[in-house]
N, C-alpha and C positions, 0 to 999 in steps of 0.2 A: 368142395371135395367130391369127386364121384366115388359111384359106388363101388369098384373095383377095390380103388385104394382104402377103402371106408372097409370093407371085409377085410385087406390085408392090416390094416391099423388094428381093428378087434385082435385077428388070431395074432398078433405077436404080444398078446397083452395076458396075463391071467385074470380071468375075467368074476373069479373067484375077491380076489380083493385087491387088484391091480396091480402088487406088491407083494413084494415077499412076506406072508406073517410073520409078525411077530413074539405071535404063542399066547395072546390074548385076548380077549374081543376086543379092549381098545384097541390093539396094536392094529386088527384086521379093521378096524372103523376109520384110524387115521390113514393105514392106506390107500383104504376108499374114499375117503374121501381127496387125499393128494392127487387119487387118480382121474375122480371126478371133477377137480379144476383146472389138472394137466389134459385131461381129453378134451375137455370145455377150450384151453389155449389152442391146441394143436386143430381146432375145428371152427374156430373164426379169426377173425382180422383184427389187429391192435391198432388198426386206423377206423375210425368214425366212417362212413358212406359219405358221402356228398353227393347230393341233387342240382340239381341247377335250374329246376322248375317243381313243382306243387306236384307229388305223387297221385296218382288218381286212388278213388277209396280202396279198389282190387287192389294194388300196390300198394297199398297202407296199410292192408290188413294182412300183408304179408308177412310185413316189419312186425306186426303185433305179434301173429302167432309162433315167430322165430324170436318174439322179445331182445328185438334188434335197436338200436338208437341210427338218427342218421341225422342231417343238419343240411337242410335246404338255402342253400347264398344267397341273399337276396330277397329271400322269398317273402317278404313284406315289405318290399323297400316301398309298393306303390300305395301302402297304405295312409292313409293323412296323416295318424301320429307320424310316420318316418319320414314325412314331409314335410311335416309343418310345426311339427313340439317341440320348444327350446323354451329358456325360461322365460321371454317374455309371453310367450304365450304361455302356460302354464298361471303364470302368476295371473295374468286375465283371466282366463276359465275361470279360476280356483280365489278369486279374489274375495276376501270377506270369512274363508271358512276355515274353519278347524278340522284340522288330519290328528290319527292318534300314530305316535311316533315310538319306537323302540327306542329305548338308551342304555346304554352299557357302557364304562370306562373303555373298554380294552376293543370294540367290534365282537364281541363273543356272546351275542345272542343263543338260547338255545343249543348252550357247547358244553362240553368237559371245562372243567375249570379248577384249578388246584386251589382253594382260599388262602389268602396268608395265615403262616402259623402250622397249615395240616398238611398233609403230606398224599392223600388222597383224593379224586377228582370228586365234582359233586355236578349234576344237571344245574348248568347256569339260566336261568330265566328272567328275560331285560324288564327293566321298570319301564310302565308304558305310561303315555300322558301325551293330553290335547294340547295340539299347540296348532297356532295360523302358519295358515299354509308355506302363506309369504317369509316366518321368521326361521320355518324347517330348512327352504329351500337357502335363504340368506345364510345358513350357517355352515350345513353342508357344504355349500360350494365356497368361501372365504375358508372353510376347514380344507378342501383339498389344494386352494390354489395360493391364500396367503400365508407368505412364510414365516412369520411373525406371529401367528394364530399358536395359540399353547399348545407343544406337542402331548402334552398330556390330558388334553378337552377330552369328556365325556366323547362317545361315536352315537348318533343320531341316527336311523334308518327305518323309513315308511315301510313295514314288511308286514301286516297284519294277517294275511294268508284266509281272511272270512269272506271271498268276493266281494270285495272293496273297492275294484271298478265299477260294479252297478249297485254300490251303495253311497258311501263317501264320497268320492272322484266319481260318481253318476253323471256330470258335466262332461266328464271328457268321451263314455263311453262310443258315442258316434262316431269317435277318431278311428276304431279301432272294429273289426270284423265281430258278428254277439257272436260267432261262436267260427270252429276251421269246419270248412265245407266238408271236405275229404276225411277229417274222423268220426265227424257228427254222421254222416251215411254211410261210413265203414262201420262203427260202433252200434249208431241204432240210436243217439242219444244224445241230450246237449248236453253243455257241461256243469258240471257239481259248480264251478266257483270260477271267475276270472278275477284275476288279482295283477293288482298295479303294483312294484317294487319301487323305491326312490333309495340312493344311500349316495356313498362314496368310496374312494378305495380301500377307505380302514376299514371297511363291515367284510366277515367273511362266515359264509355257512358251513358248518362241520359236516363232516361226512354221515350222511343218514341215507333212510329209504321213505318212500311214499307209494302209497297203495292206489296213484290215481296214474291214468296213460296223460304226460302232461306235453304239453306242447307251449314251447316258451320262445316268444318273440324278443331279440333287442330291437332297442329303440333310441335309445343315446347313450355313450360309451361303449365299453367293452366287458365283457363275461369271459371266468375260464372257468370251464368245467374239465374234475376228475370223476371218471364214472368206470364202475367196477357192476358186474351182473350179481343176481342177488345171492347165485352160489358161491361167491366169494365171504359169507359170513363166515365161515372159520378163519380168514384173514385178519377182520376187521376188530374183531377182541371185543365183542361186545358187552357190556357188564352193569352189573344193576346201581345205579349212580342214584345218591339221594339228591331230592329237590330242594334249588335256593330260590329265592329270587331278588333279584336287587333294591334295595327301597334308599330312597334319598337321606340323609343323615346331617350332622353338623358339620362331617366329615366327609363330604360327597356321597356317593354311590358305595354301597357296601352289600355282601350276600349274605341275607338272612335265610335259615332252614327254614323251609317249609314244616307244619306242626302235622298234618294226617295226610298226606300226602304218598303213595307209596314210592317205592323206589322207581326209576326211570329206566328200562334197557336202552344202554345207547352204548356205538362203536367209540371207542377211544383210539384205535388205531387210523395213522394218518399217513394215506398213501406218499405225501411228500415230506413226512420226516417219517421212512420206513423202517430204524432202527429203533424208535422209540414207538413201548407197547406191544410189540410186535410178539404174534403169537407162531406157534412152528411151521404154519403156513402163510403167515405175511407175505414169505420169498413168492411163490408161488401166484399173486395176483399179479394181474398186466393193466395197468389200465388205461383206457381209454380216456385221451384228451383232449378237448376243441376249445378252441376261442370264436365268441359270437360278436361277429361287429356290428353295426347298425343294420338293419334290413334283413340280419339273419334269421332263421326260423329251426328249431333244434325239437327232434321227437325223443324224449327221455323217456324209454318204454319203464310202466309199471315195476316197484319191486325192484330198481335200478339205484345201488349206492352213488350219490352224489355228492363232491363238495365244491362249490362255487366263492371263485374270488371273484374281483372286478378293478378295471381299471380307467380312467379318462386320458383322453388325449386332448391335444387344444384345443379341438375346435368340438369340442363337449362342454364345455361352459364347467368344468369342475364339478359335475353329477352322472351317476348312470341312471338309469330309466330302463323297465325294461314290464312287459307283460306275458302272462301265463294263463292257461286252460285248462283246468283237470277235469278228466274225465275217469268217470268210478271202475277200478277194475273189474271185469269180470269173473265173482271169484268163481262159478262154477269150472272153469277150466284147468287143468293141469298147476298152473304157473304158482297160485298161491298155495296148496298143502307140499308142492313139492318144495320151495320154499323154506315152509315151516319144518317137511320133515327134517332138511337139510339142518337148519339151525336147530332144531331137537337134538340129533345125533350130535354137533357139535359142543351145546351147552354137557349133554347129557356126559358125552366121553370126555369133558375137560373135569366134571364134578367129580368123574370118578377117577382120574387122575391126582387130584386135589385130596380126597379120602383117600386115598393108599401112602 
């Protein structure tokens, strides 16, 4: 947008509270903030960027300080995992060892979750447990491809998120670049954590945020990502959810509350079922969608609402795989109080909407 039209966009605006007040401070809060996600639409693109080669770090730190996402084609494809990792190799590398595995009946690691019986969500947290490498990968992939497998099996998924490629899966790590050239000397830094993902198409990650600039490679299968910026918090309903976690029983997998635990903030609104939960701003978010195929390379700038499915196609052997690099944000700049102030204002004008 130049700046011509950038002045005429202002003056047609009340810059007072974007909106007509409504004779309150919340009324003048909410439509500032409607106005601050309507100017946010009307000032970028509901399509993701694509590259078609490796941005250099000038051009990388551009994306950052515009807290831009973009998705490079290809951009790994010449890497060895995207060459050469399928499950018989895999199961070589990794032969002998135990991986720690997430399990959950439903794929709802780390999600809202309504328990039977209650009528309110609680933070679901999966029962995790060692198991050989060899018996994860056998299940997963008989789980997505034979048809006969019980549609109601527990869901399985490698997702430990503690830099797990240069711990656990430290064999494989030479497949794969120790860090991306271009954010490590845009940034100044390597990265807090490289993490290996393994699941299937039943695993699905709820709509959250992360405090890290991440750069996430596929590597077998497919990835969809919904991603929303982080001034979309008055969309997303975020609300204080108590902790369960799942523990094994006579009875399968069940959620038990956490005992001192406090409560969890997390979004319970979900941009693909947008009438449910939805707050007076739900309408109001656009979001941004890509699918990562093999060799793809995806900048998820800092503070960016994401939720990730995944899917396989034949010749994916019935698993995805995929690798990630977080790098710590920088909070002295702009991106993180503004942020917070945004979600203050919103928690703060729903409280007091609730008390009256």
């Amino acid at each position: 947008m130049n700046g011509l039209f950038f002045n005429q966009h202002l003056a047609g605006q009340n810059l007072t509270t974007g909106a007509k007040p409504k004779g309150n401070s919340g009324g003048a809060a909410d439509a500032a903030i409607e106005n601050l996600i309507s100017t946010f639409n009307e000032l970028n693109s509901n399509v993701i960027d694509e590259l078609h080669e490796e941005p250099s770090p000038l051009e990388f730190m551009r994306y950052v300080a515009r807290n831009t996402p973009f998705v490079i084609r290809n951009g790994a494809s010449s890497w060895k995992a995207c060459r050469e990792w399928n499950s018989a190799y895999l199961l070589s590398a990794l032969k002998g060892q135990s991986v720690n595995v997430a399990v959950t009946p439903h794929g709802n690691a780390d999600m809202p979750t309504v328990p039977p019986g209650e009528d309110s969500p609680v933070f679901a947290k999966p029962h995790y447990e060692d198991e050989p490498f060899e018996e994860l990968l056998e299940y997963v992939v008989r789980q997505e491809t034979d048809p006969d497998f019980p549609s109601d099996a527990e869901i399985r998924y490698a997702q430990t998120q503690n830099d797990n490629l240069r711990d656990e899966y430290v064999t494989l790590f030479s497949d794969v670049q120790k860090d991306i050239p271009f954010a490590r000397i845009a940034l100044d830094k390597s990265p807090d954590a490289v993490n290996l993902w393994i699941g299937n198409s039943k695993s699905v990650t709820a709509m959250h945020k992360d405090n890290y600039e991440n750069i996430y490679v596929q590597v077998l299968g497919r990835k969809h990502f919904v991603l929303l910026p982080s001034l979309c918090h008055p969309c997303v309903n975020e609300q204080p959810l108590r902790p369960a976690t799942y523990k094994r029983g006579d009875d399968g997998l069940q959620l038990v509350m956490d005992s001192d635990d406090e409560a969890v903030p997390f979004a319970i609104w979900d941009p693909e079922k947008p009438e449910q939960n939805a707050t007076q701003f739900s309408h109001l978010a656009k979001p941004l969608r890509v699918t990562l195929n093999p060799g793809d390379m995806l900048y998820l700038p800092a503070m960016w609402y994401h939720k990730v499915s995944q899917s396989c196609a034949e010749e994916d052997e019935g698993f995805v795989l995929a690798v990630n690099y977080w790098y710590d944000l920088d909070f002295t700049g702009p991106l993180y109080p503004t942020s917070a102030f945004v979600r203050d204002i919103s928690l703060g004008n729903r409280a007091q909407a609730s008390a009256e």
